[in-house]
Each structure stands twice: as C-alpha cells, then as structure tokens.
PDB file of N, CA, C and O in Angstrom:
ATOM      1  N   UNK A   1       2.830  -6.801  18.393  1.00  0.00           N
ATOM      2  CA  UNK A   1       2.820  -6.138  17.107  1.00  0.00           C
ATOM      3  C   UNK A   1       3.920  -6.732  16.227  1.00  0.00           C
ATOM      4  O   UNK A   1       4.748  -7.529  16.668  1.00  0.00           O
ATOM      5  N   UNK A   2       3.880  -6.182  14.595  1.00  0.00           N
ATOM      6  CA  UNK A   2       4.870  -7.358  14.392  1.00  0.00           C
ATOM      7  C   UNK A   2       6.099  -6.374  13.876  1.00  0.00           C
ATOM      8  O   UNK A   2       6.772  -6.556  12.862  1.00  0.00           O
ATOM      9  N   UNK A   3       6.227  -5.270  14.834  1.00  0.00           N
ATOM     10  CA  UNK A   3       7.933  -4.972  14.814  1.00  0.00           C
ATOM     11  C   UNK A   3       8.882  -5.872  15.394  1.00  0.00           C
ATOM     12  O   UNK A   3      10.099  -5.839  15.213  1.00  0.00           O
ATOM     13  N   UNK A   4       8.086  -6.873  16.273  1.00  0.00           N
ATOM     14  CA  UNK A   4       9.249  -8.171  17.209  1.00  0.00           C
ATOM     15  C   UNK A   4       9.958  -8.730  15.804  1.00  0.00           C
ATOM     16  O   UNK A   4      11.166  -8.698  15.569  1.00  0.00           O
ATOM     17  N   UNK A   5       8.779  -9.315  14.813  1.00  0.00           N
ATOM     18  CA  UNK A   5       9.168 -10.099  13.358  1.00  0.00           C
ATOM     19  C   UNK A   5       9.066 -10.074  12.185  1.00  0.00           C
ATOM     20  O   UNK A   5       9.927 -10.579  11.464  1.00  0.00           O
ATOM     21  N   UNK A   6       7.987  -9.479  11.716  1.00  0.00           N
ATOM     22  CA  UNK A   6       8.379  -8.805  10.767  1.00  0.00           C
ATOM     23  C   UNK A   6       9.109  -7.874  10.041  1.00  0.00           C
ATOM     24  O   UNK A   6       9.182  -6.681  10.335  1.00  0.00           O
ATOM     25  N   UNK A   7       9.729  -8.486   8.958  1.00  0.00           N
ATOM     26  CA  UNK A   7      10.946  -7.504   7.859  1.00  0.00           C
ATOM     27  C   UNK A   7      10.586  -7.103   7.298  1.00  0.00           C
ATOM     28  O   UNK A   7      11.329  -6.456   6.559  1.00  0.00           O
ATOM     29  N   UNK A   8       8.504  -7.021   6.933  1.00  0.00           N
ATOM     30  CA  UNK A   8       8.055  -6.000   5.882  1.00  0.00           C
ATOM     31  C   UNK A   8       6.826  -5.692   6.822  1.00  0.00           C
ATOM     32  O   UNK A   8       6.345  -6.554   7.557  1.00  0.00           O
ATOM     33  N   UNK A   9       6.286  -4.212   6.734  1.00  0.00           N
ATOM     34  CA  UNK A   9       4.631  -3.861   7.010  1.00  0.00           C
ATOM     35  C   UNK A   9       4.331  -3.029   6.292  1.00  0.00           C
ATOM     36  O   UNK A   9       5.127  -2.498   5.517  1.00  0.00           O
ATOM     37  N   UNK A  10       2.653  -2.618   6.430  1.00  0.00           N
ATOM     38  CA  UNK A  10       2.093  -2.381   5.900  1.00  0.00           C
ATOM     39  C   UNK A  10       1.357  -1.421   6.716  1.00  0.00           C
ATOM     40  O   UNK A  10       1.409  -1.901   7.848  1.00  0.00           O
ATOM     41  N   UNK A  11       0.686  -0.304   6.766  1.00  0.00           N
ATOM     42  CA  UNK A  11      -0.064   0.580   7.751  1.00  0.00           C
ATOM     43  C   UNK A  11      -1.278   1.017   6.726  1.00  0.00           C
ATOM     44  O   UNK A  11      -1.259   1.497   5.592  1.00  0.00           O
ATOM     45  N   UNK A  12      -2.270   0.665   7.560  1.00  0.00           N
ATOM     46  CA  UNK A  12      -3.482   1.057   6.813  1.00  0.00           C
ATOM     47  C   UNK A  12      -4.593   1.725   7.441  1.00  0.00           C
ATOM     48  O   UNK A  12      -5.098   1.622   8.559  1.00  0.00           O
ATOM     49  N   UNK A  13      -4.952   2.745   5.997  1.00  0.00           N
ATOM     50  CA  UNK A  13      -5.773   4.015   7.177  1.00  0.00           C
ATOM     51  C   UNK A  13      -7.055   4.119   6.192  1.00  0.00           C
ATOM     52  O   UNK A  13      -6.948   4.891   5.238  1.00  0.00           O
ATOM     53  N   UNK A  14      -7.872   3.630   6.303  1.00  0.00           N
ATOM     54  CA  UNK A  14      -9.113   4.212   5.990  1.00  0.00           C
ATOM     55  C   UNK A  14      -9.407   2.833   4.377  1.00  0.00           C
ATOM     56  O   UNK A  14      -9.803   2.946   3.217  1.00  0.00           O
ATOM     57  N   UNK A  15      -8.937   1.699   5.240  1.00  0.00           N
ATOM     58  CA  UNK A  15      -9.262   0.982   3.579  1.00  0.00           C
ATOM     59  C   UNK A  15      -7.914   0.660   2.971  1.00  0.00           C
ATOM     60  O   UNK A  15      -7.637  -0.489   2.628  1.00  0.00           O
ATOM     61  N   UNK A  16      -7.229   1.490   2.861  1.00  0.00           N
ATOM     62  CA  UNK A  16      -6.118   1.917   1.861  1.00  0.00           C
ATOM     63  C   UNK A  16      -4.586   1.651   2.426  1.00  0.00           C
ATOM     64  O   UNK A  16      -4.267   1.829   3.602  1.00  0.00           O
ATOM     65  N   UNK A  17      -3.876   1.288   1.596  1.00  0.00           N
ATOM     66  CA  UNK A  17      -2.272   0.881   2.485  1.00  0.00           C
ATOM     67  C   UNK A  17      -1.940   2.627   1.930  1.00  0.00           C
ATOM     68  O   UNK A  17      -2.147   3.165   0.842  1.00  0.00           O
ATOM     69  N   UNK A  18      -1.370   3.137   3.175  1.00  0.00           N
ATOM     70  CA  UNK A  18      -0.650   4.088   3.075  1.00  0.00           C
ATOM     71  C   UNK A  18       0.746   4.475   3.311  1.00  0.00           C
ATOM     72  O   UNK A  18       1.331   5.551   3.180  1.00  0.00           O
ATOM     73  N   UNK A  19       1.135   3.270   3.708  1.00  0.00           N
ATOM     74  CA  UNK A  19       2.809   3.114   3.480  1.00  0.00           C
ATOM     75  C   UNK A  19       2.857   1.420   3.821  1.00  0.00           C
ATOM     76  O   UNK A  19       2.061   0.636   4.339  1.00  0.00           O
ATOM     77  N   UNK A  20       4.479   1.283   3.137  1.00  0.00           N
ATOM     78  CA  UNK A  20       4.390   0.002   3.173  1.00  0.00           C
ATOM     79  C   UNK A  20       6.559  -0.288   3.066  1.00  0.00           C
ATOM     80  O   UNK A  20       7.395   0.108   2.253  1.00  0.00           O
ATOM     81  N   UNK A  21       6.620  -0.803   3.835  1.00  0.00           N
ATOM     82  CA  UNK A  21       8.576  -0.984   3.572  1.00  0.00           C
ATOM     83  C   UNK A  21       8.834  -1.428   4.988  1.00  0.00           C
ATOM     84  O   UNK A  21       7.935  -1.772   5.756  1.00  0.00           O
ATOM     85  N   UNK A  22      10.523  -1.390   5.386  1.00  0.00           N
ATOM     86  CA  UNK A  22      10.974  -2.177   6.067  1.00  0.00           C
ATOM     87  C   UNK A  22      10.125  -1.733   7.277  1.00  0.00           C
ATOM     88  O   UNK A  22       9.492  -0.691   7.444  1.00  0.00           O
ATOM     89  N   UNK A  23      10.291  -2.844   8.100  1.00  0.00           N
ATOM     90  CA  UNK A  23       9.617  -2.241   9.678  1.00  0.00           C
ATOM     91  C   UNK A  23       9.962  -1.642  10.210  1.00  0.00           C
ATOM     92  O   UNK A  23       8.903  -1.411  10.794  1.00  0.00           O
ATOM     93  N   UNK A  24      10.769  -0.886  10.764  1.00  0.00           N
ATOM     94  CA  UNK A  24      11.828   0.098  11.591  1.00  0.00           C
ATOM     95  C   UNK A  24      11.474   1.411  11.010  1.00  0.00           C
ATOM     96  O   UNK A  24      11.057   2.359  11.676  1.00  0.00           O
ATOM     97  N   UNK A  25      11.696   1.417   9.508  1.00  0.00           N
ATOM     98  CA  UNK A  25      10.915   2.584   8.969  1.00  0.00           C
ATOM     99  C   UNK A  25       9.542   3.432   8.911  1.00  0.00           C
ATOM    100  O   UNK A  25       9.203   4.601   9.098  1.00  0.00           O
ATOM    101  N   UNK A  26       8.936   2.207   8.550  1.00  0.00           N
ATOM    102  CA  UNK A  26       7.326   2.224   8.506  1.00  0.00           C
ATOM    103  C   UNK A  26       6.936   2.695   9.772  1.00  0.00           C
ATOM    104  O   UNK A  26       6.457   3.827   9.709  1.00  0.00           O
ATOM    105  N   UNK A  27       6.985   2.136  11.077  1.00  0.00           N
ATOM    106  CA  UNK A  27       6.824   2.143  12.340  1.00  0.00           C
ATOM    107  C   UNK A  27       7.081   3.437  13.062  1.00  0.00           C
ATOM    108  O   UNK A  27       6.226   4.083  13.668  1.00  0.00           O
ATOM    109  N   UNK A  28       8.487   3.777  12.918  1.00  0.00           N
ATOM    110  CA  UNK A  28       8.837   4.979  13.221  1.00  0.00           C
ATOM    111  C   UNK A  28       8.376   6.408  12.861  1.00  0.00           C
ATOM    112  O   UNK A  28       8.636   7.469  13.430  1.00  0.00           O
ATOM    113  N   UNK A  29       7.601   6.152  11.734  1.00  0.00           N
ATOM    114  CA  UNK A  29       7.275   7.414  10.923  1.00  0.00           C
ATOM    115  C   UNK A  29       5.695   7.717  11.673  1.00  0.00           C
ATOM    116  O   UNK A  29       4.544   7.387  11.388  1.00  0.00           O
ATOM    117  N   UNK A  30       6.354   8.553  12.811  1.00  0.00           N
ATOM    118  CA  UNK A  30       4.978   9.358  13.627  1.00  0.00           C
ATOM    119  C   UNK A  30       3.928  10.252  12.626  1.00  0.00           C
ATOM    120  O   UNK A  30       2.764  10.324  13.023  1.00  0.00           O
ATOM    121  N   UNK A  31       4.166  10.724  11.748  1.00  0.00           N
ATOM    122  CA  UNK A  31       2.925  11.249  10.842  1.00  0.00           C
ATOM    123  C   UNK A  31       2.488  10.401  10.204  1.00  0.00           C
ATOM    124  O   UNK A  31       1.268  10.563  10.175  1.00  0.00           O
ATOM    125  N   UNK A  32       2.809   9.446   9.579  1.00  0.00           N
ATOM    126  CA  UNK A  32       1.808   8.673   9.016  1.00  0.00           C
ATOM    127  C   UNK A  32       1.023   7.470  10.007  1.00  0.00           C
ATOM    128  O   UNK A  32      -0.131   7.066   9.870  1.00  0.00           O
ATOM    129  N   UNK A  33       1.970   7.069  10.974  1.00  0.00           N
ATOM    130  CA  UNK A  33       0.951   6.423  12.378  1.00  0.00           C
ATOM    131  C   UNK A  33      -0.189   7.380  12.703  1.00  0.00           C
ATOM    132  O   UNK A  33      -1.322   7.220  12.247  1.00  0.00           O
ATOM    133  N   UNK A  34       0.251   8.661  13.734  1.00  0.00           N
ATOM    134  CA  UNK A  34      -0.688   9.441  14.053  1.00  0.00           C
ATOM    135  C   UNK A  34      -2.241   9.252  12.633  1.00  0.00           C
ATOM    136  O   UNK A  34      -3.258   8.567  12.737  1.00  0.00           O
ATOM    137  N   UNK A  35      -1.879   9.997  11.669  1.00  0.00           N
ATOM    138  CA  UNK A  35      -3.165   9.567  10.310  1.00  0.00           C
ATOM    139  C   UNK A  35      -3.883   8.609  10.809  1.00  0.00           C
ATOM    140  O   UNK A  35      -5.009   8.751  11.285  1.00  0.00           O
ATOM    141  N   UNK A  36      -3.163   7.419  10.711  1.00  0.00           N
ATOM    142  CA  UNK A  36      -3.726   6.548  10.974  1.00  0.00           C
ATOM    143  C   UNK A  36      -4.343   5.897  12.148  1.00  0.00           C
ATOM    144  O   UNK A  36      -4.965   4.835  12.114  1.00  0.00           O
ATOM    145  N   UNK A  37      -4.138   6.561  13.098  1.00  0.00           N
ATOM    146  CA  UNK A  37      -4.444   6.683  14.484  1.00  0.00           C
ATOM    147  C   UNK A  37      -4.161   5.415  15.140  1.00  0.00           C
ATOM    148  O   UNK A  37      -4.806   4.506  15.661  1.00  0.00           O
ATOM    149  N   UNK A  38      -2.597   5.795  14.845  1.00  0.00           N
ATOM    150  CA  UNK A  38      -1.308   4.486  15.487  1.00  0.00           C
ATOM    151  C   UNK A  38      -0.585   4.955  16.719  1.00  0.00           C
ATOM    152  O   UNK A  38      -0.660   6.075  17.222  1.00  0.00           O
ATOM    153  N   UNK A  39       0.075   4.002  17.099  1.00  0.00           N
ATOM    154  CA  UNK A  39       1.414   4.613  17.967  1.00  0.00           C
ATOM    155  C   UNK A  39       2.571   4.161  17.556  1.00  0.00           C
ATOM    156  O   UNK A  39       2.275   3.166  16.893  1.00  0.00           O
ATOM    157  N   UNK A  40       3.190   4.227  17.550  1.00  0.00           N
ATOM    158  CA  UNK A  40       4.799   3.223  17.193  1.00  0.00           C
ATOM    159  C   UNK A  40       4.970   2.045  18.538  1.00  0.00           C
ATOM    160  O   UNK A  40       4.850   2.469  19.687  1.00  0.00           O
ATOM    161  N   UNK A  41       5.169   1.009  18.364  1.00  0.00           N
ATOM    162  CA  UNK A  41       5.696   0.380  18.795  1.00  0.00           C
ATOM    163  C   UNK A  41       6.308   0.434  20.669  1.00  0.00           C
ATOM    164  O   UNK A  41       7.056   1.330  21.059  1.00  0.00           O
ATOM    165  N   UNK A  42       6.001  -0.246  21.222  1.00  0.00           N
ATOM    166  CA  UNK A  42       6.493   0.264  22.934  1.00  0.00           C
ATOM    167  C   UNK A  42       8.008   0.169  23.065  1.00  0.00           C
ATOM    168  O   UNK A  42       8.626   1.158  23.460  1.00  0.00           O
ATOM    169  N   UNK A  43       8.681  -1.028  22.739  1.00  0.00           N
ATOM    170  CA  UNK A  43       9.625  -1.335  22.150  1.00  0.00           C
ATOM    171  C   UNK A  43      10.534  -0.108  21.309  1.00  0.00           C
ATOM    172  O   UNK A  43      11.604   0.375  21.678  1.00  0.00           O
ATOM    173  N   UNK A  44       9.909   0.160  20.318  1.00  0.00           N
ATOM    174  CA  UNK A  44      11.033   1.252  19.645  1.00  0.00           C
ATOM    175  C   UNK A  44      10.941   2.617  20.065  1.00  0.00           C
ATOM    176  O   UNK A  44      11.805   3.390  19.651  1.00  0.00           O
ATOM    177  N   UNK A  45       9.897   3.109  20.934  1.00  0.00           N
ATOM    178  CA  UNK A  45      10.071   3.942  21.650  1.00  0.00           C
ATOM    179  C   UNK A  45      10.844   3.796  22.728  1.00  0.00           C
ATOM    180  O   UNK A  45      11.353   4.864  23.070  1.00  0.00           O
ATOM    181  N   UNK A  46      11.214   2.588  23.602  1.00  0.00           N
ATOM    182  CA  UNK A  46      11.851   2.647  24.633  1.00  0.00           C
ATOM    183  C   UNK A  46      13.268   2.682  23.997  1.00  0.00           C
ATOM    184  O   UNK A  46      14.155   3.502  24.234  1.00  0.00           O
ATOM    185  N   UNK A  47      13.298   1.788  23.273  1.00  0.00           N
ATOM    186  CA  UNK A  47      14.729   1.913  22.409  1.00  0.00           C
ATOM    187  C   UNK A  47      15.489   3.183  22.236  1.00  0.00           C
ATOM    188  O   UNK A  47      16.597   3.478  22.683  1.00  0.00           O
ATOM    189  N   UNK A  48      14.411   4.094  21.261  1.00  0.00           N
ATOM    190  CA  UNK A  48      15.052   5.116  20.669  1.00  0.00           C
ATOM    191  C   UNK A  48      15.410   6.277  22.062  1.00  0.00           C
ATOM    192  O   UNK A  48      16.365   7.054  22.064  1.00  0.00           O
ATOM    193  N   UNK A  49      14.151   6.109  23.434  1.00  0.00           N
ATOM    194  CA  UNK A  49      14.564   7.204  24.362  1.00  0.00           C
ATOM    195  C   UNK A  49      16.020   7.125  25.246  1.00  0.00           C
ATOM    196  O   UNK A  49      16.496   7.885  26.088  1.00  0.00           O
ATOM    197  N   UNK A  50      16.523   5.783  24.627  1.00  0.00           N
ATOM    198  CA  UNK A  50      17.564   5.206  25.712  1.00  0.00           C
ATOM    199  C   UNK A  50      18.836   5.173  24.255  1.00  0.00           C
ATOM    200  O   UNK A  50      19.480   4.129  24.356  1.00  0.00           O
ATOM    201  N   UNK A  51      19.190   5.807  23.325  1.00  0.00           N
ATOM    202  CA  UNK A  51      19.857   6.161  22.448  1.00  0.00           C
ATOM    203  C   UNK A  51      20.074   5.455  21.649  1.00  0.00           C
ATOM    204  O   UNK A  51      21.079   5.801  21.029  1.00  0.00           O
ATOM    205  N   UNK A  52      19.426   4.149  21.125  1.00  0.00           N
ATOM    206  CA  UNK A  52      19.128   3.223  20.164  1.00  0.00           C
ATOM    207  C   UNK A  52      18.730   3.893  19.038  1.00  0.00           C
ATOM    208  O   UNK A  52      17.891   4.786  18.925  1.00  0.00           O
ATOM    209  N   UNK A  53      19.596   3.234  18.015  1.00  0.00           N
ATOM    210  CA  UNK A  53      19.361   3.791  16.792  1.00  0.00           C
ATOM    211  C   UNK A  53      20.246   5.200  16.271  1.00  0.00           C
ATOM    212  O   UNK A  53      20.001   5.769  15.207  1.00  0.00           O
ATOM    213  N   UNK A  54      21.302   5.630  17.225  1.00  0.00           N
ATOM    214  CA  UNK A  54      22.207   6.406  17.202  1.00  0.00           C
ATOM    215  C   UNK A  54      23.410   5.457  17.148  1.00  0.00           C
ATOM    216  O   UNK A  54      23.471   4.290  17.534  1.00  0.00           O
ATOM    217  N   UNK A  55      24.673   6.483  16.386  1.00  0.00           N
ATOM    218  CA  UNK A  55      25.813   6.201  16.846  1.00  0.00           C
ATOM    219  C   UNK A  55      26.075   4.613  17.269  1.00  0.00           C
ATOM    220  O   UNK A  55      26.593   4.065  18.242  1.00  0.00           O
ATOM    221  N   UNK A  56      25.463   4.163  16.059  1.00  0.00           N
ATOM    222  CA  UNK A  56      25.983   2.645  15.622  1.00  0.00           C
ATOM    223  C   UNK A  56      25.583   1.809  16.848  1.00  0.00           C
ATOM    224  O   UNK A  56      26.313   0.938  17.320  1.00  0.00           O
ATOM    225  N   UNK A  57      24.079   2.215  17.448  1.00  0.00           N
ATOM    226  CA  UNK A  57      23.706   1.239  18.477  1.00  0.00           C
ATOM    227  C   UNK A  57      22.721   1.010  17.778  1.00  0.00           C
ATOM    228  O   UNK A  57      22.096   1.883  17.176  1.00  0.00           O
ATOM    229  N   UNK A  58      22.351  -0.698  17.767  1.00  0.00           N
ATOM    230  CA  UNK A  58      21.287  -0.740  17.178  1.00  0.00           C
ATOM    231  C   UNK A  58      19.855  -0.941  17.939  1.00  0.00           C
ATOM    232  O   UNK A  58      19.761  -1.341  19.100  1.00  0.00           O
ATOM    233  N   UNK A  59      18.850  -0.627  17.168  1.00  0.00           N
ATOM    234  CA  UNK A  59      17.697  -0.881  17.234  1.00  0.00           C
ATOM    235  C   UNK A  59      16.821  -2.002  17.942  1.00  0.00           C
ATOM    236  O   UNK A  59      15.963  -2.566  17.265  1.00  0.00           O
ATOM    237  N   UNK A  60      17.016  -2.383  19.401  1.00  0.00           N
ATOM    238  CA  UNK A  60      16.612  -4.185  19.628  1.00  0.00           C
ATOM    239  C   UNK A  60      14.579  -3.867  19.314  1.00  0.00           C
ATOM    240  O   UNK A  60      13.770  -2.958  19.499  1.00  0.00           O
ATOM    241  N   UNK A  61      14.592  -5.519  18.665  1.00  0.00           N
ATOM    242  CA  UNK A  61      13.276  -5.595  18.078  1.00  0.00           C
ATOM    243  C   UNK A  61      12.775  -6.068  18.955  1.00  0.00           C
ATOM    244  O   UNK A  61      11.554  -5.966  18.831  1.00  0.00           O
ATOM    245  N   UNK A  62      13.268  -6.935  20.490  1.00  0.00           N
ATOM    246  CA  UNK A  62      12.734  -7.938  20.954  1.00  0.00           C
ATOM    247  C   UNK A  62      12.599  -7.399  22.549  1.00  0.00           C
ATOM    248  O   UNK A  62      13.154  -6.340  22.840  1.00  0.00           O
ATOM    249  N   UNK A  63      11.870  -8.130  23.550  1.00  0.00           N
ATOM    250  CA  UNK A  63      11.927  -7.492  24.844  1.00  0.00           C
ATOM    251  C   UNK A  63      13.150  -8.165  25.688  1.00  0.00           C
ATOM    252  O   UNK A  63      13.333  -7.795  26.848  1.00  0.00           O
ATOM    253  N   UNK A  64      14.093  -9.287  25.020  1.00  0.00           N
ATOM    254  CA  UNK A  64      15.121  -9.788  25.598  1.00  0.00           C
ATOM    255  C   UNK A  64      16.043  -8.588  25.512  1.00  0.00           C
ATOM    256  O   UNK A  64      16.521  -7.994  26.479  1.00  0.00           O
ATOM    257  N   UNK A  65      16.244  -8.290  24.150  1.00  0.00           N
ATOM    258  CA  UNK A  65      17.421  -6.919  23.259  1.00  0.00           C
ATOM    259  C   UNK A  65      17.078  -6.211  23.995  1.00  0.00           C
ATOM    260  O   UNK A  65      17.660  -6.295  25.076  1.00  0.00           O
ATOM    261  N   UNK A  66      16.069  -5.219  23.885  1.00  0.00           N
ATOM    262  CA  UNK A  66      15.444  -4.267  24.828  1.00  0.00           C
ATOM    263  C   UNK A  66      15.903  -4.159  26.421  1.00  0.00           C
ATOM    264  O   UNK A  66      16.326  -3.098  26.879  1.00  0.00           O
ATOM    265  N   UNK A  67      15.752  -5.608  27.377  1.00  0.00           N
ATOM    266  CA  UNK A  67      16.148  -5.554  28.706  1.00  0.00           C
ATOM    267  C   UNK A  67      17.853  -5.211  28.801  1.00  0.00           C
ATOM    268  O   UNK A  67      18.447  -4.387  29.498  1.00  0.00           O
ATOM    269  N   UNK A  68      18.329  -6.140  27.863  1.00  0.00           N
ATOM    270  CA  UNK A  68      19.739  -5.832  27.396  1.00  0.00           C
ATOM    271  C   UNK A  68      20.291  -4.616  27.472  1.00  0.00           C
ATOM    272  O   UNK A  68      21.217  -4.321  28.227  1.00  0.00           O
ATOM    273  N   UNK A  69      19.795  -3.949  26.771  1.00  0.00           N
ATOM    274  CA  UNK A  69      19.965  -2.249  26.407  1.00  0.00           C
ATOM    275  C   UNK A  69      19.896  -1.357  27.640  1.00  0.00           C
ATOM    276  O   UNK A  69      20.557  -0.350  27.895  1.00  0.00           O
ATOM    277  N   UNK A  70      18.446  -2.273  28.712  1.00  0.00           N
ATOM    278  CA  UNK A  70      18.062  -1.102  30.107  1.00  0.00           C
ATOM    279  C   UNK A  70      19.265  -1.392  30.910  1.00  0.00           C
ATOM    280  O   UNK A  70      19.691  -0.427  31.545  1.00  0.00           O
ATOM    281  N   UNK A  71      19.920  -2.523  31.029  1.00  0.00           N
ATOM    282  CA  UNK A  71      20.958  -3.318  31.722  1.00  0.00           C
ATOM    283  C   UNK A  71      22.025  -2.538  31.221  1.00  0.00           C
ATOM    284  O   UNK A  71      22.587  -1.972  32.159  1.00  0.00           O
ATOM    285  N   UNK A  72      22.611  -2.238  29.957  1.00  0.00           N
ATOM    286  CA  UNK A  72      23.696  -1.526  29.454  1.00  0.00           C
ATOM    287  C   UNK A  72      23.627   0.172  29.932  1.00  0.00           C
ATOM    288  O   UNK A  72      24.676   0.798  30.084  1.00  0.00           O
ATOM    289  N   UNK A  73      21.856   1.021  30.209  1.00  0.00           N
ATOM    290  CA  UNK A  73      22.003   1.987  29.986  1.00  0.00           C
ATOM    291  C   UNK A  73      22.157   2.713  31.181  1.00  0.00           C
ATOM    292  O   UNK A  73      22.823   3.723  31.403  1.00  0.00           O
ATOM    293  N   UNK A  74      20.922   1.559  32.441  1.00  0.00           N
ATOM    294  CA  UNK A  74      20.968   2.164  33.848  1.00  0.00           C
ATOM    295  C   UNK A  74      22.048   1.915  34.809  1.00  0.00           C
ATOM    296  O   UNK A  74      22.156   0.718  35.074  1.00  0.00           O
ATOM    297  N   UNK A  75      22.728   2.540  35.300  1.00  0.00           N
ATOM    298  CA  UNK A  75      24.027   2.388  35.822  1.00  0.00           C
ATOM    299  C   UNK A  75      23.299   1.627  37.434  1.00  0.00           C
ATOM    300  O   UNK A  75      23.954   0.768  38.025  1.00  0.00           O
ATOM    301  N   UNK A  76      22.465   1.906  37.759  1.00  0.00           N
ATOM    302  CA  UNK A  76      22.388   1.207  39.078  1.00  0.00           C
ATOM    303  C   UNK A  76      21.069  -0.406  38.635  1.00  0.00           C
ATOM    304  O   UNK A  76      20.005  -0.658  39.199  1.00  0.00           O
ATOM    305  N   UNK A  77      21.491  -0.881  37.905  1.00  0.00           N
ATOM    306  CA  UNK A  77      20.147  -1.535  37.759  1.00  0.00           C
ATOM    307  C   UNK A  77      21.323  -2.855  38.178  1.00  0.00           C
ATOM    308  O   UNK A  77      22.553  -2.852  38.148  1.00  0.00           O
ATOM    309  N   UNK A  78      20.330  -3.931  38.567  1.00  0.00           N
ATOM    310  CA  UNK A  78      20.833  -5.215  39.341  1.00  0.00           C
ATOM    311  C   UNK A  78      20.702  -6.345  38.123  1.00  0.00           C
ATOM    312  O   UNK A  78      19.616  -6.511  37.569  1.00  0.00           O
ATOM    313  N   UNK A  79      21.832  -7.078  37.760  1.00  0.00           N
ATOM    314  CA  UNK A  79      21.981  -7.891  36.953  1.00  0.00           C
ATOM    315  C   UNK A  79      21.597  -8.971  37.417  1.00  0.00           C
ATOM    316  O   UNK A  79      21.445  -9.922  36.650  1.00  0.00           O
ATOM    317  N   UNK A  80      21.369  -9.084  38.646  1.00  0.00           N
ATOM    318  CA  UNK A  80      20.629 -10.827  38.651  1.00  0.00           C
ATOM    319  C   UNK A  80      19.622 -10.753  38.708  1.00  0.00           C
ATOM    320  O   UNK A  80      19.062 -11.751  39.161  1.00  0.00           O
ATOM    321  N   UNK A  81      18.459  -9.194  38.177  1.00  0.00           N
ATOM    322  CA  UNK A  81      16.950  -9.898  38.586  1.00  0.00           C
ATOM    323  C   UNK A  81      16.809 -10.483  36.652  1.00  0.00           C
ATOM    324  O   UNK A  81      17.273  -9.848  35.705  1.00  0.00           O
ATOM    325  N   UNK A  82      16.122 -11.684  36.571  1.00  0.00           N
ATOM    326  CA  UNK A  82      15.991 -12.792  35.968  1.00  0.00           C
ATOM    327  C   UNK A  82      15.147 -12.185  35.022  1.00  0.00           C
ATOM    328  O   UNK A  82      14.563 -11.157  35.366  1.00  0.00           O
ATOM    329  N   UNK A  83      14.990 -12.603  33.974  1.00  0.00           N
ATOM    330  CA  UNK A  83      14.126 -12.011  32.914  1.00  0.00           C
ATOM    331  C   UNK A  83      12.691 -13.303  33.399  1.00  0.00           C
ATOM    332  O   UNK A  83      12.803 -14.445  33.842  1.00  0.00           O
ATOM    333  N   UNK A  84      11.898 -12.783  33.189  1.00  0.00           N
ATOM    334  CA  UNK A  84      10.713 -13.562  33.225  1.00  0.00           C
ATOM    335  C   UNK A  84       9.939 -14.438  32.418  1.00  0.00           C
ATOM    336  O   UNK A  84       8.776 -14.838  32.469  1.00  0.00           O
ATOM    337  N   UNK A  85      11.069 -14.657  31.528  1.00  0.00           N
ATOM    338  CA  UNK A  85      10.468 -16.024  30.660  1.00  0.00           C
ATOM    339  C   UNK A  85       9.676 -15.832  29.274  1.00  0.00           C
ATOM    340  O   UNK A  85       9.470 -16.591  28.327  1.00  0.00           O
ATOM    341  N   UNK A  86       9.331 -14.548  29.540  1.00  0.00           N
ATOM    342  CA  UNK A  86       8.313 -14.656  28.343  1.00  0.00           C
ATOM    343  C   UNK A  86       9.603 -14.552  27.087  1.00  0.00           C
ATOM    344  O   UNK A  86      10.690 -14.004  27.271  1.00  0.00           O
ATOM    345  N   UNK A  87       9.209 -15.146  25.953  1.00  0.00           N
ATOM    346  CA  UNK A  87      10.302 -15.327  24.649  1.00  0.00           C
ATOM    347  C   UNK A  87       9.570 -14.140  23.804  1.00  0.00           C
ATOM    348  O   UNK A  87       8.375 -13.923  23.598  1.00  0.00           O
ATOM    349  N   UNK A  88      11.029 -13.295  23.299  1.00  0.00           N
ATOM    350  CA  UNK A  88      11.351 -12.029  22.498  1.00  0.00           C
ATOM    351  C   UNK A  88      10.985 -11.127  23.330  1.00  0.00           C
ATOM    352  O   UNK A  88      11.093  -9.937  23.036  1.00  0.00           O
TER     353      UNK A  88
END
C-alpha cells in the first residue's frame, strides 16, 4: 500500500475522492476507511499498538522501522534473527 511511500493519498469511495492529505492522516482516519470499506494500513496499526506515534516516537512507514520498533519494544526478542531481505 502506499503508506511505505507516499507523502500524499487519496481514498476513494463510490467514484468520488473523499479525503485526500498527508498519508499518516488520511490512513489513520478509521471512519472514513471503514465508508469506504478500508482498513488502515498493517504497518500503522502495528506501530500505533506498540506506542508509535506517542510521546515523540515516531511513526515507522517501513517493515525495516517497524522490526526496529518490535526489537526496541519486546524485551525478550533475539537480536540476531536477520531480517529477511525483503526492502522497506
């Protein structure tokens, strides 16, 4: 989806753009997804359940940022298993 890269979207429900601004915003806004019969992002849900987007942590867009964040949040998680290659 393009919360990984895009800095602008667009959500469209029935024909019609029904919102349109930065991605983080747009994305996040569960009533106008739901309308549109969206979800937000897997990514900024995992983010936001692990305290991203609070208290001056930011938001990772990517699944590197993201592993980053599980590595910072789970106290028993093992730092040498290897990310698997796939890029963002």
């Amino acid at each position: 989806m393009a919360y990984s890269w895009a800095d602008r979207v667009a959500v469209l429900n029935e024909g019609q753009i029904s919102d349109q601004g930065e991605t983080t915003a747009v994305l996040d806004n569960r009533t106008l997804l739901a309308r549109a019969h969206l979800k937000p992002p897997l990514l900024l849900e995992l983010a936001q359940a692990l305290g991203a987007g609070r208290n001056g942590v930011p938001l990772p867009r990517t699944r590197a940022a993201l592993l980053t964040l599980l590595r910072e949040r789970l106290p028993n998680s093992d730092p040498s298993i290897p990310d698997i290659g796939v890029p963002g």
